[in-house]
N, C-alpha and C positions, 0 to 999 in steps of 0.2 A: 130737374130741380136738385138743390142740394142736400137734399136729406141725407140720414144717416144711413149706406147700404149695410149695415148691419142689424139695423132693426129690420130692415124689411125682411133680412134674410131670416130670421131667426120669429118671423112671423107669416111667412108667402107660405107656408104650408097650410095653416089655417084657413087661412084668404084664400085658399085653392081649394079643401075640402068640404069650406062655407058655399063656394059659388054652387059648387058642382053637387051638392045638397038638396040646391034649388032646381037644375034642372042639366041634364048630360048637357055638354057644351065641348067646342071642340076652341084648344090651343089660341088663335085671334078672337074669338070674340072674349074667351076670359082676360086678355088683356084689354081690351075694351071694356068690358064690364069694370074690372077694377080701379082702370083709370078714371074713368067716367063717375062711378059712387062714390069716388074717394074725392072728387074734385082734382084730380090730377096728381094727389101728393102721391097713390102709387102706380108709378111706371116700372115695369118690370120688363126685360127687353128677353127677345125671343129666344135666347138660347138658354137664359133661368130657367124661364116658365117650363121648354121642352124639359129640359134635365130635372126639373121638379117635378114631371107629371110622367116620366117615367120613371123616376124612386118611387113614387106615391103607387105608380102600378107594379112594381115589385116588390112594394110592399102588404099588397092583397087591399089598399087602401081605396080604390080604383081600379077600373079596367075600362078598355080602348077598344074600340069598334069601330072600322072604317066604314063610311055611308055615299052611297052615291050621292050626286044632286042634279035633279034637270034640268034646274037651268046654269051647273057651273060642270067647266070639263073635268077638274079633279076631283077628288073623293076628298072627303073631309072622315079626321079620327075624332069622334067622339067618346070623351070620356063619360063614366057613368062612378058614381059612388057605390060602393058596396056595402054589407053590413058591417065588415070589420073599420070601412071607414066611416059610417057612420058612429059607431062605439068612438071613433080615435076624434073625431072632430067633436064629441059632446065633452071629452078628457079633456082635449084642448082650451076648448070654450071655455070650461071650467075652470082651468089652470090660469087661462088668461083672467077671467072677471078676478079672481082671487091676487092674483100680480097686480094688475090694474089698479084695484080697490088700495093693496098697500101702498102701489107709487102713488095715488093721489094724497092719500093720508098725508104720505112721507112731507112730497111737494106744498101741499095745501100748508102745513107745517111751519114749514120753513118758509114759504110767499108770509105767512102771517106775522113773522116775527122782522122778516125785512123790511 
């Protein structure tokens, strides 16, 4: 799709800290999760997603555990949220409703006078 890769970049941390909130998940299915809830608008292609989810584990934000599976032959890395990222995705969350709330202000503003 066309969107703007700059918002997404400058929000896939989020989106990453939020999924993985809800339950360890490992690399494919979080881009399936967030294509899928988002209706498609975010697609984030496999070498983002890796390179974000191990800053987010060198950042103590995360951490990776690889898990067998019986019925597939390779091991799958599940990530897990830690406390420090729980604290960092509630700052986020925050930061964002607070952003959010002004750009619509802003937006709603401006739609009304045009």
């Amino acid at each position: 799709m066309g969107h703007d890769a700059q918002l997404l970049k400058g929000t896939a941390k989020l989106l990453a800290l939020r999924l993985l909130a809800r339950e360890p998940m490992y690399g494919y299915q979080m881009l399936q999760h967030l294509e899928a809830q988002s209706e498609g608008y975010f697609q984030l292609g496999d070498g983002a997603l890796y390179s974000l989810l191990h800053e987010v584990e060198q950042e103590g934000l995360a951490r990776g555990a690889w898990a067998e599976a019986a019925d597939r032959p390779h091991r799958r890395r599940y990530y897990h949220l830690t406390a420090k990222g729980r604290r960092e995705l509630a700052k986020r969350r925050e930061d964002w409703e607070g952003f959010s709330r002004a750009m619509a202000m802003i937006l709603e503003a401006h739609h009304a006078r045009v």
